[in-house]
N, C-alpha and C positions, 0 to 999 in steps of 0.2 A: 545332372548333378545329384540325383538321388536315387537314382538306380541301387539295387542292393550290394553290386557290382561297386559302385565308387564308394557304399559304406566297408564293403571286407578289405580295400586296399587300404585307408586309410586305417583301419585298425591293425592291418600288418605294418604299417610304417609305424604307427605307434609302436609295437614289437620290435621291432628292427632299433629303434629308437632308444628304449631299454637297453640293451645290446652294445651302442655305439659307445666307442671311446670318446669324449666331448666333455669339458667342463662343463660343474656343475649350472653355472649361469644358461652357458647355450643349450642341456638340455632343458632347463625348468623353459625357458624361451620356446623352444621346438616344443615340448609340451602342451603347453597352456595353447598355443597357435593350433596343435592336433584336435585338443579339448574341443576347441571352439570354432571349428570347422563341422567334428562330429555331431556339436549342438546345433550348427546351423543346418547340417546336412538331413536330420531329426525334425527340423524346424520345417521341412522345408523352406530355405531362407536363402538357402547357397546357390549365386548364379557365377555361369562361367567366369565375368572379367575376378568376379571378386578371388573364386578359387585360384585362378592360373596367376593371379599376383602372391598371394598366398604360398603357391607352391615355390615361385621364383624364390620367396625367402627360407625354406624349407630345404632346397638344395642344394644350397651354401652350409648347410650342417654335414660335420663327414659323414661316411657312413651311410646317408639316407638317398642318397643320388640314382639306386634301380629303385625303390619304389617310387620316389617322386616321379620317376619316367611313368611306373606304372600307371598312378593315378593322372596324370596328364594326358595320357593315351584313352584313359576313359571319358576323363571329364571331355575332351576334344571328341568322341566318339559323342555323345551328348548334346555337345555344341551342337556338330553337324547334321544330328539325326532331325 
């Protein structure tokens, strides 16, 4: 969960995020959830179950559905290591 690897996707989905057509409410929502993944992921605080529920609501935003794969392929590479 904290590999420097799950910190560069994560701040591509933020990017991507920017980007996305999405009312104003669901991005500030996908926002503030990116924020405070980054803070825990800094923290080291971030463990698998909490991230992959986190992502689950993160992929329901248009637009963000290839990086959310991305970071789940990491976070899961993590899990299993």
């Amino acid at each position: 969960m904290h590999s420097p690897r799950t910190r560069t996707e994560l701040l591509r989905c933020r990017e991507t995020l920017a980007q996305a057509e999405v009312s104003d409410e669901l991005r500030e929502l996908a926002e503030e959830l990116l924020e405070r993944l980054l803070g825990m992921h800094d923290a080291r605080r971030l463990n698998g179950p909490v991230f992959l529920l986190a992502l689950d609501s993160l992929e329901l935003v248009p637009g963000l559905q290839v990086c959310v794969e991305a970071l789940r392929a990491a976070v899961l590479r993590e899990v299993d290591a």
